[in-house]
N, C-alpha and C positions, 0 to 999 in steps of 0.2 A: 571532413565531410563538406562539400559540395553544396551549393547552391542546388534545391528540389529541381528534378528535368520536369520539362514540360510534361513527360506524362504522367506524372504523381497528379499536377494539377487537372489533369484530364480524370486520371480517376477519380481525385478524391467531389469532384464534382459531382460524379455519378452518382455519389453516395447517401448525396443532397436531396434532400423532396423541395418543391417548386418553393413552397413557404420559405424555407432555411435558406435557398437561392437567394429571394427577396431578404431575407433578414439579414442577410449577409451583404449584400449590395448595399443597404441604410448603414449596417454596421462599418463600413469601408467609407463610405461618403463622412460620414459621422468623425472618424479616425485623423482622415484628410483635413478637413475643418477644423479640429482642435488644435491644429499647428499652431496656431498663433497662438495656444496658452500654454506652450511652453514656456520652462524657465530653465536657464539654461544654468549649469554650478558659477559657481559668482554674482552672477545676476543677480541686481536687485528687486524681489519677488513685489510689483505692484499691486496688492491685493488685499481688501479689506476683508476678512476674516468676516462670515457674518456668528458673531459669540453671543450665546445667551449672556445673562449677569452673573448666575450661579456656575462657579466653574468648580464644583464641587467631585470628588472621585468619590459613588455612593455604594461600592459594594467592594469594602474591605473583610479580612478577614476575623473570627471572631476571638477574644482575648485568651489567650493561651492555647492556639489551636497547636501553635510548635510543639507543645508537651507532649503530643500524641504521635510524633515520629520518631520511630524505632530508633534507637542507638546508632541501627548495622545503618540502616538508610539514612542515617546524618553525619555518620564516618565516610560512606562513599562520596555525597555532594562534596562534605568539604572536599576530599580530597579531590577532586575532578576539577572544582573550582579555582585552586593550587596550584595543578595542571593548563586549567587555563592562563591564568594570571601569568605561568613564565611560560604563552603563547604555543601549550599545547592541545591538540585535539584530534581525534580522529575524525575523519569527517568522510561518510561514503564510502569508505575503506581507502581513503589515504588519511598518511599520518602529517596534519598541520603544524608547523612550528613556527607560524607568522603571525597567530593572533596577538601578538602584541599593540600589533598596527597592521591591519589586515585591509588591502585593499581588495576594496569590494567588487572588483570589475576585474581581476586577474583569475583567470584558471589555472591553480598547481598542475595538472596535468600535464598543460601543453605547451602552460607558459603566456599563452595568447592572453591579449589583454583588451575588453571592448570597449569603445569611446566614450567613453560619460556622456559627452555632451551631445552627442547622435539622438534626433527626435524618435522615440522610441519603435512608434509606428513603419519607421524605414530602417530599423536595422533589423535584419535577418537574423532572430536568435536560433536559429535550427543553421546557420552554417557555421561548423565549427572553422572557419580558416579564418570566420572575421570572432568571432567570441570565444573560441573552446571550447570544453566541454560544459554545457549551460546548467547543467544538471549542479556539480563541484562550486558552477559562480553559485548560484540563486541559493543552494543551500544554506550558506553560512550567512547569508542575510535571511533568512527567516527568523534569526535571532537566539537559535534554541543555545545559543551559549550563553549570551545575556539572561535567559531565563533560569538557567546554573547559575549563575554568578547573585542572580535575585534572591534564589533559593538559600547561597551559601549566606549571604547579608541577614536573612531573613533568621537564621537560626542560631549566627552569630554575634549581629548586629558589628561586625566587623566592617568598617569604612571603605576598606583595601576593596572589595569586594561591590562596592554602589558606586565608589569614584571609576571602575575600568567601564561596570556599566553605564556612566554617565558621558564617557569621552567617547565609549563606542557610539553610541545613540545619538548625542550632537555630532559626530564626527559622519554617522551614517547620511542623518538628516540635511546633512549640509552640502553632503556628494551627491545627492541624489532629488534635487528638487523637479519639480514637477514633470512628469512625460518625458525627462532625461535619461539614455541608456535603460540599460538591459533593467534593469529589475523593474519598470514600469513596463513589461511586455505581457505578463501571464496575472489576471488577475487571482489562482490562486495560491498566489507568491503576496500577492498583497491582502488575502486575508487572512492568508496565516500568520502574519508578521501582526495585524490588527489585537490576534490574540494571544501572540508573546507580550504586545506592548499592555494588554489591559494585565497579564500577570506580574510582571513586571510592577505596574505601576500599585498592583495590590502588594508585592510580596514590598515593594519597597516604603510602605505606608510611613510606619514610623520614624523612617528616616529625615532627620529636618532638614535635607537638601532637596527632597520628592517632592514638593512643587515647584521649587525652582526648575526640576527637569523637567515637567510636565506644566502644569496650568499656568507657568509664569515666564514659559518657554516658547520665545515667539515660532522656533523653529520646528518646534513637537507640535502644535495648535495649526501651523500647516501643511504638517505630514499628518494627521490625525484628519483633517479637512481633507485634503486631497486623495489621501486612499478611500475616504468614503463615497467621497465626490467621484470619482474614477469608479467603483463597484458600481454604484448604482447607474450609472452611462453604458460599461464596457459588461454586458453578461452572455456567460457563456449558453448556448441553446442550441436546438436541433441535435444533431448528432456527436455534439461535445458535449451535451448538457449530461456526464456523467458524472465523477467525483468533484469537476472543476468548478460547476456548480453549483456545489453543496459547500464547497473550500468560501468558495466566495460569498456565498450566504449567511453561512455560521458568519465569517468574518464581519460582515456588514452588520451581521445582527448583536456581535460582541463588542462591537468596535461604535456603535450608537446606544446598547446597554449600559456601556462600563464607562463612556466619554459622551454623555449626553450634552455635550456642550453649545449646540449648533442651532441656528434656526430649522433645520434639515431633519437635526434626528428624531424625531418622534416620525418623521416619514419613513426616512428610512430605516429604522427599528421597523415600523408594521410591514412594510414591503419585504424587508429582507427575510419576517417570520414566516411573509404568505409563500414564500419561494422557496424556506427552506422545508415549510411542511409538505409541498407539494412535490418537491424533487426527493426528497428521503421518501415518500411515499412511492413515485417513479422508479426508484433506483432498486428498488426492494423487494424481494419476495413475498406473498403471504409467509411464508415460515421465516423470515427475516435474515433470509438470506443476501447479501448483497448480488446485485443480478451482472455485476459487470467477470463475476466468478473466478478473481481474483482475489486468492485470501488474502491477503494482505491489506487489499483495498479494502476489505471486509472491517479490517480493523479501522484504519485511518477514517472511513464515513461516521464509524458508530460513533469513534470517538470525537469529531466535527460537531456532530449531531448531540451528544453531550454536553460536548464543553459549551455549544451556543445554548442548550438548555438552560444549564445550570444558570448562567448569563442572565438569561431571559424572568427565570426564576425570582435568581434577586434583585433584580432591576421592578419586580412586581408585575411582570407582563409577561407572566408563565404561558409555555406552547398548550396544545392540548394536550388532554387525556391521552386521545388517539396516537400521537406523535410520541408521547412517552410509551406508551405501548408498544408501538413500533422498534425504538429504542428497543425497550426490553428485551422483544425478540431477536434484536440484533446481537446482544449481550449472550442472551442463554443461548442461540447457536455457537458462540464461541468458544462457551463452555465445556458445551455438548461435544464439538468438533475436534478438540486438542489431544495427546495423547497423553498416556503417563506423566512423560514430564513436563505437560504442558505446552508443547512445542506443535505449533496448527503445520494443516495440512501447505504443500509450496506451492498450489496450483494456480494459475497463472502469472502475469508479471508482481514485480516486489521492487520499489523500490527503497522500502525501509523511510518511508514518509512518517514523519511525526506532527502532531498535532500542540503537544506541547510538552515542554523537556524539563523536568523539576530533576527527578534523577535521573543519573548516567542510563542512559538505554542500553537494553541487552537486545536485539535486533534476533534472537536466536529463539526465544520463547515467548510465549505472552503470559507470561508472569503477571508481568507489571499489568499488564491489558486487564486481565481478571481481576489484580486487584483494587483499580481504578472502575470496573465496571459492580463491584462488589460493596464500592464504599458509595455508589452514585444510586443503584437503583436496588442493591440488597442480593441478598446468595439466595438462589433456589436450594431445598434439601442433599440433591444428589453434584451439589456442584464439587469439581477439584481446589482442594484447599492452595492456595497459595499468597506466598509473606508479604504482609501491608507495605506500601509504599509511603513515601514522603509526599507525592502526588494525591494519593488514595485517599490519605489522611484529609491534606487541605483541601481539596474537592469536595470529599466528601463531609467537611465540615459546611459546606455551603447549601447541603442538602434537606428535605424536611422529613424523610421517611423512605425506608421501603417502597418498589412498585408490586402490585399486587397480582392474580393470576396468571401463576407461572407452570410451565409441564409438571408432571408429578415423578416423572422418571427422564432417563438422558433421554432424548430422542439420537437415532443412530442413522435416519434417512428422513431426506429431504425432498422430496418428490419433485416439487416444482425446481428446485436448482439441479437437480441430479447429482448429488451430492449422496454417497452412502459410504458409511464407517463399520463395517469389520471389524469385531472387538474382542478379543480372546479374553472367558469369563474361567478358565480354570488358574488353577495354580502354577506359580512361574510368570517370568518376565510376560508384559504386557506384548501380544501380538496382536498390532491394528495395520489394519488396512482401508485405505481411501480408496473408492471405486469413482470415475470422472463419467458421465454420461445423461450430460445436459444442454442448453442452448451454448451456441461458440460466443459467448461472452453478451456484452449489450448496446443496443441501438446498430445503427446499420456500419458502423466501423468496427467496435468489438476492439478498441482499442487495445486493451490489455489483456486479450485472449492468446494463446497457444493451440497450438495441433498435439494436441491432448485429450482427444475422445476414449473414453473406452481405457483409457490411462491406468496405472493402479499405480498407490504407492507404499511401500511396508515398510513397515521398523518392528521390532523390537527391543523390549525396553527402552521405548526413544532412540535408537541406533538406526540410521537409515539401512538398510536392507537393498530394497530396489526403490532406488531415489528419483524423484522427482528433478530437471537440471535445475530451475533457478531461473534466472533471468538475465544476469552478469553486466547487459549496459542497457543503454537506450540510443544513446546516439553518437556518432564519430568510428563506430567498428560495426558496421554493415554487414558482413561476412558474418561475424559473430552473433549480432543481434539474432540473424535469420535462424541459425546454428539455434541457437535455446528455446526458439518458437515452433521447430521444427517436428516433424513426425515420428522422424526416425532418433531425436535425443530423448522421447519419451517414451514410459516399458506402454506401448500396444505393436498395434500390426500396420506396416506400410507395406500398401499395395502398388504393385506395377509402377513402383519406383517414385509415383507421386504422394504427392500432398494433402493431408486430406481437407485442408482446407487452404484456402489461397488469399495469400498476403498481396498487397498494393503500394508497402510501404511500412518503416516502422511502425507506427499505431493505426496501420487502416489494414484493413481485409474485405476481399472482394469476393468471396463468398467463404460460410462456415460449414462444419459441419455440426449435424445436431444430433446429439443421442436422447437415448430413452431405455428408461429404466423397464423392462419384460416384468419382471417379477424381482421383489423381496422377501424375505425371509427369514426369522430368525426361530429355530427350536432348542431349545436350550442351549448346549455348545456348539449348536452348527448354527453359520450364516452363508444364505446364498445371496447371491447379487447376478443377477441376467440382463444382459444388459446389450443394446447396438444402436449403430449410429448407420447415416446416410453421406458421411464423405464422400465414397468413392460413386456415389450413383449418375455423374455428370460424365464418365467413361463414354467409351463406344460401346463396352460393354459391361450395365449398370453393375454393381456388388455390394451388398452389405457387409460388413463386420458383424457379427457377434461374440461376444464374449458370456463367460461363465464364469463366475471365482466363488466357490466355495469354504470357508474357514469351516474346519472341522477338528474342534480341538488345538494340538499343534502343528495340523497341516493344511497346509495353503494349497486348493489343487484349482489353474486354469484352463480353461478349454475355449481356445479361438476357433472360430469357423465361419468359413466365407460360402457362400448363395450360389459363387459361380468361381470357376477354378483359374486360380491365380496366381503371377510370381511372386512373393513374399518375401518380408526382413520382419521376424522379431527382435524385438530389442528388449533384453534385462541388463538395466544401470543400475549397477553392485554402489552404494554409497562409499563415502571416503576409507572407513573405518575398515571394511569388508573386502578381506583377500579370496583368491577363488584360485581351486584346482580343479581345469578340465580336462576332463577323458573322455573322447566324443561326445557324446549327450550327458554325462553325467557330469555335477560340477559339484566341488566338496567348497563351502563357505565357511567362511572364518573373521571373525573382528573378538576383539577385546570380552571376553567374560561372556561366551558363543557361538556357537556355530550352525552348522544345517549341512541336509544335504539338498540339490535341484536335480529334478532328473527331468530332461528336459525332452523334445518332438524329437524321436530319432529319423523320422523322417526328413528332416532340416538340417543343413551342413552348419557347425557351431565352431565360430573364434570367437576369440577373446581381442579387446581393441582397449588399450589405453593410451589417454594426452595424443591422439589423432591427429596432424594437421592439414593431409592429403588424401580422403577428404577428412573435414572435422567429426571424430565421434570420440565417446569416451573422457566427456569435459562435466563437471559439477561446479555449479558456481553458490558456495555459500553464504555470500552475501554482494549486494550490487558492490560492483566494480571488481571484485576478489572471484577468479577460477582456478579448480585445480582439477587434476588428472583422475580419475576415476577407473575403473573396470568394468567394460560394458561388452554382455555378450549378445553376441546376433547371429540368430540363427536364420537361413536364409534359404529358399527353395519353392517348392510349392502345393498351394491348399488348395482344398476342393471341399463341393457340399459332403463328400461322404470320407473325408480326410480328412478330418479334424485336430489341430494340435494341441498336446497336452502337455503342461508343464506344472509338474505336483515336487512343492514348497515344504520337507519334512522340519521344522523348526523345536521339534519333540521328539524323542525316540520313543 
């Protein structure tokens, strides 16, 4: 990847209100001026530390909190931990085998390696030919293996285990001093490292080398200074002010909780709480939906928004009511929104971002999510049970109670996100269906949105059915990225060949389209969902989409239909699992322990496309950086207002 052309900076200007122009012009001057407080690796760091006298760590954890993690969840750490120690790890879906001595500036990918000593402000981390892929660098310094390794010490009191953490940590600290290379570029890279280091510095308590690493450690006292110092200077606003944010605030706010060392931090503890209640509030739906309508980011804010709670909690300068409330909401949609086995809807981007790593992450289901959110604010009646974590436990050993009015039943739609669940209530494997038909993501970029309106995504029994693609990269494969954002990789309808919403660049879009929900409904075993959007209405000649999905029992029936008559591609993407025999419109499906039949628009000419390269279709990517081949049919021709196409889903005989 290339140095951004001039016209990304042309757009991404547009996208700016006058305010943010100005903020961003001080933020820039600002950047420029700090040059001189670099410090470059070797260097000897001139700077007097301003240190309270109490350099005390006040929120450990409480006497025998270890007793309360499950067997299964202290078999897995250790063993992960084990893993790591002879420098293995998966990381983003490549498999590492350097953590032994992991340099922190090399990209496995590509091999590219970025300069340490580069003033961080002047190196382009968005061109991968001078850094690699940025994503593969910055993850492994977010520390969530250090956080393993804290976990495994913590329940074994095994040495082996705090000494790799001890070498990585000085060894981190000492490559990467102040405003040096890549990882002082994205502040929330730097607060989520703030809140490995305060678990870290909890799970490692009893160990009698833990002050020496920390409070007696000149090189941790100004990395702990410095990343604080840097949040509260460098914050992200205007139309980045989405997750990055909220990263950054939690962190500032965990990172002056849990290391109140400073003359500074009683400031910045209260500034960081006024900005984190103010932007989780921003970010958020009344129904607590996250608004950038990215599941995934759904998780990683709630749990930001937590973990700085809890923080805040024990430190004695608990958020408010309101804010856990909020919380709450966030939680019991996640509930609400998962299927059978737990496993949330794929809509939007994902980059499988963690907040903080005790156990081995399963990146596949929110297991852990629920039971981390279960042991923090308490289970509503109707929630889905799932197995306590190691996480869940010592979190929630930090906690004072339950939070209080919660739904009485699931809720199944979300009005203000456009968010609706389809949920087969008879007997037999669970058949759910996502309906997508809401704003195109949030703030005037919509960073992490897809051309996904009107979208639908099935499974049963947790089996994808007609799959949602995933996300696969973010940067370095152009081509590709475009590919999983696209119209035509998601099951709706593309018209007259376009987009229905217009991209400007990896994470900016130049205009969205917006759906809305007509009507819901649920009577007994039937659910309807009506639902259109306004993508295509910026034509020569305007058109709406409408869609129809009815769940009736064990048949799924769709009915698309457009306003004014148009060329058309449907598109149904069959999941990994899920083999297909077509006979013109009729298609016989098949995966593991299941089947169906699709009888689809006979009006529409229907192939089948799998592993696509000219052009790309027929790709699923289950987790970033991992794509594989799929079966996706597309039917192709054309609709009118009094042509409607039908495709009924029989998943029952």
């Amino acid at each position: 990847m290339s140095r951004q052309p001039l016209g990304w900076y042309v757009r991404r200007l547009r996208r700016m209100s006058p305010t943010e122009l100005a903020w961003r012009t001080r933020d820039h001057v600002r950047r420029t001026a700090w040059a001189y407080q670099q410090v470059r690796p070797g260097q000897d760091a001139d700077i007097q530390l301003p240190l309270r006298r109490d350099l005390t760590f006040p929120a450990v954890l409480p006497p025998h909190a270890a007793d309360g993690v499950p067997d299964e969840a202290r078999t897995t750490i250790i063993q992960t931990a084990d893993a790591i120690l002879a420098g293995k790890l998966e990381v983003l879906g490549v498999d590492r085998t350097d953590l032994k001595a992991p340099d922190w500036f090399r990209d496995p990918t590509t091999g590219r390696r970025s300069d340490p000593a580069e003033y961080t402000f002047k190196l382009n981390h968005r061109n991968e030919d001078l850094v690699g892929n940025i994503k593969q660098v910055w993850e492994l310094s977010r520390h969530h293996h250090l956080t393993q390794l804290a976990a495994a010490w913590y329940l074994t009191h095994d040495d082996k285990y705090a000494d790799r953490v001890a070498d990585h940590l000085n060894d981190w600290w000492r490559s990467n001093p102040f405003l040096s290379g890549v990882h002082w570029a994205s502040g929330i890279e730097i607060g989520i490292r703030l809140i490995s280091w305060a678990w870290i510095r909890r799970l490692l308590d009893d160990w009698p080398e833990v002050t020496d690493l920390f409070e007696h450690n000149e090189l941790a006292l100004r990395q702990l200074y410095w990343h604080q110092r840097y949040l509260a200077a460098f914050e992200s606003r205007g139309s980045s002010a989405n997750n990055h944010v909220i990263a950054e605030a939690a962190g500032q706010l965990v990172g002056a909780c849990a290391f109140p060392w400073f003359a500074q931090s009683d400031k910045w503890r209260t500034n960081a709480a006024e900005l984190l209640e103010r932007e989780l509030d921003a970010n958020t739906f009344p129904s607590g939906v996250n608004r950038e309508l990215a599941t995934d980011y759904h998780r990683f804010v709630s749990e930001l928004g937590l973990y700085a709670a809890l923080e805040a909690d024990k430190a004695g300068h608990p958020l408010s009511g309101q804010t856990w409330a909020l919380l709450t909401r966030t939680v019991d949609v996640a509930a609400a929104i998962v299927d059978s086995t737990l496993r949330p809807p794929r809509q939007g981007d994902d980059d499988e971002g963690m907040v903080l790593v005790l156990d081995p992450p399963d990146v596949h289901n929110w297991s852990a999510y629920l039971s981390l959110c279960a042991a923090v604010v308490g289970r509503a009646d109707w929630w889905p049970d799932s197995p306590r974590t190691a996480t869940a436990v010592l979190a929630g050993s930090l906690v004072n109670g339950p939070q209080p009015h919660r739904p009485a039943q699931r809720p199944d739609h979300f009005a203000d996100a456009g968010i609706t669940i389809l949920r087969s209530r008879d007997e037999g494997p669970e058949i759910w269906c996502r309906g997508d038909a809401g704003p195109h993501g949030f703030l005037s970029i919509a960073a992490h949105a897809h051309c996904d309106a009107l979208s639908l995504e099935v499974r049963v029994g947790g089996v994808d059915i007609l799959a949602d693609p995933g996300t696969y990269c973010y940067h370095g494969e152009e081509e590709w990225r475009n590919y999983f954002r696209s119209t035509i990789a998601h099951n709706t309808v593309e018209v007259a060949g376009a987009e229905q919403s217009v991209w400007g660049g990896p994470f900016l879009w130049l205009r969205g389209a917006t759906g809305k929900v007509r009507r819901y409904a649920a009577d007994g075993d039937v659910m309807t969902w009506d639902a259109e959007h306004d993508g295509y209405q910026s034509g020569d000649t305007p058109i709406t989409h409408r869609r129809t999905a009815v769940l009736d029992g064990g048949v799924l029936r769709v009915e698309d239909q457009l306003d004014a008559a148009a060329d058309v591609r449907i598109a149904w993407h069959l999941g990994p699992d899920v083999t297909v025999e077509l006979d013109g419109a009729t298609g016989r499906l098949k995966w593991p322990n299941g089947s169906a039949v699709v009888e689809l628009p006979a009006g529409l000419s229907w192939t089948a496309h799998c592993g696509g390269d000219d052009p790309l279709l027929g790709w699923y990517s289950p987790r970033f950086g991992r794509k594989v081949p799929i079966t996706t049919l597309v039917g192709a021709g054309r609709l009118g207002p009094d042509s409607p196409a039908i495709s009924r889903f029989q998943f029952r005989s």
